[in-house]
MIVOSE-110129 format. One line per 3 residues: for each residue x negated, y negated, z negated of C-alpha. Coordinates in Angstrom, 3 decimals. Example, Ala and Ser with C-alpha at 12.3 -4.5 7.8 and 13.67 -1.06 7.14 Angstrom:
<rs>
-12.300:4.500:-7.800 ~ -13.670:1.060:-7.140;
</rs>
This chain:
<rs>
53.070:113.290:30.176 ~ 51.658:110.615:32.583 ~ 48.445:110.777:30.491;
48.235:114.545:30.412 ~ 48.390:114.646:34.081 ~ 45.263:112.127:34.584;
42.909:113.834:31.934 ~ 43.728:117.147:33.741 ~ 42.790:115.917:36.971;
39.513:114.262:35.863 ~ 38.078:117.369:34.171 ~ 39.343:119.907:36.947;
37.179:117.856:39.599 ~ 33.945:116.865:38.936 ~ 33.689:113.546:40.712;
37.004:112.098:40.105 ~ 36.803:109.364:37.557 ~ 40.578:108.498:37.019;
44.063:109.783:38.903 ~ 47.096:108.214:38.922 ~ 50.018:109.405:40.399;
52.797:107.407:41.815 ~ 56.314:107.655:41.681 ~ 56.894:107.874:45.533;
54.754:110.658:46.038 ~ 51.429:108.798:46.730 ~ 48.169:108.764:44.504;
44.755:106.449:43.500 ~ 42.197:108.403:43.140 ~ 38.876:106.967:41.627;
35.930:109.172:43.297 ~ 32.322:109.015:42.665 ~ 30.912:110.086:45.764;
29.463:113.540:46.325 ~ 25.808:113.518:47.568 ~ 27.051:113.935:50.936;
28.610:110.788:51.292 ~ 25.884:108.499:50.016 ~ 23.788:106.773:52.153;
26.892:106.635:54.645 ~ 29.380:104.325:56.473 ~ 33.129:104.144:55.584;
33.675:104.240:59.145 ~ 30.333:107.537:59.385 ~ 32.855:109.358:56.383;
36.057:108.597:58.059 ~ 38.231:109.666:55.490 ~ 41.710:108.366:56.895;
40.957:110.825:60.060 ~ 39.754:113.517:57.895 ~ 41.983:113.234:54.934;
44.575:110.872:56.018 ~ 43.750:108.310:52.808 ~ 42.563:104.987:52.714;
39.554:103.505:51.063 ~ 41.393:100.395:49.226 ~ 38.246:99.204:46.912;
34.953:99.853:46.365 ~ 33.412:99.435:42.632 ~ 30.009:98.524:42.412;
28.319:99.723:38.976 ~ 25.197:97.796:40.031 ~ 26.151:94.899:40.286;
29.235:94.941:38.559 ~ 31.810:94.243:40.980 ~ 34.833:95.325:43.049;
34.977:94.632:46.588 ~ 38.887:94.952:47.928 ~ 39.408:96.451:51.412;
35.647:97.457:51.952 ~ 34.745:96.510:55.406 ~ 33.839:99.851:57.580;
29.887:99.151:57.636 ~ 29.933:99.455:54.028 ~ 27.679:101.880:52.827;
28.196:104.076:49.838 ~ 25.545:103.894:47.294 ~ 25.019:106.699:44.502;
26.108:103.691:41.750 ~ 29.888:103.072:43.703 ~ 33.267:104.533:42.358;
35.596:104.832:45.778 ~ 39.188:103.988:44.923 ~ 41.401:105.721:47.349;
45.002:105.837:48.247 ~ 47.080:108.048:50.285 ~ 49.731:110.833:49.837;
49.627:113.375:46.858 ~ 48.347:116.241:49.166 ~ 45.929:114.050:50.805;
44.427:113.087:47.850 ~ 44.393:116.138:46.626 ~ 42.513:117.938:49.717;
39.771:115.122:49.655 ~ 39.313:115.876:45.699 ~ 38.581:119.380:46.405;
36.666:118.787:49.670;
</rs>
């Protein structure tokens, strides 16, 4: 059922690259960023103000790499995958921002 749920959510929203929802009621959602938000700041996007989740990792395609609790100067490139926590309806509203 788990499984169902994640393949739904990746082909319903056309940047999100995996979904996982957790038991309490929270999420980890695995964005690739809309044009919008590359070139920008963690801090410039703001997402815990907007959406109320937290950027926990950054994945860097080029390089390979994964940077844990991305300082706020870091800027998204086209290449990153944003992994994101936060509530259920959080996530959700940031998936269909």
């Amino acid at each position: 059922k788990e499984m169902a749920h994640r393949v739904a959510e990746r082909v319903s929203s056309r940047n999100v690259m995996d979904y996982l929802s957790l038991a309490s009621g929270f999420g980890v959602l695995e964005l690739a960023p809309p044009r919008e938000m590359v070139g920008k700041t963690l801090a410039e996007l703001d997402l815990t103000r907007r959406f109320g989740v937290q950027v926990v990792a950054v994945k860097e395609l080029i390089p390979e790499q994964v940077h844990i609790t991305p300082p706020p100067d870091r800027v998204v490139k086209d290449s990153d995958i944003l992994v994101v926590y936060g509530p259920e309806g959080a996530v959700r509203r940031l998936k269909e921002a």
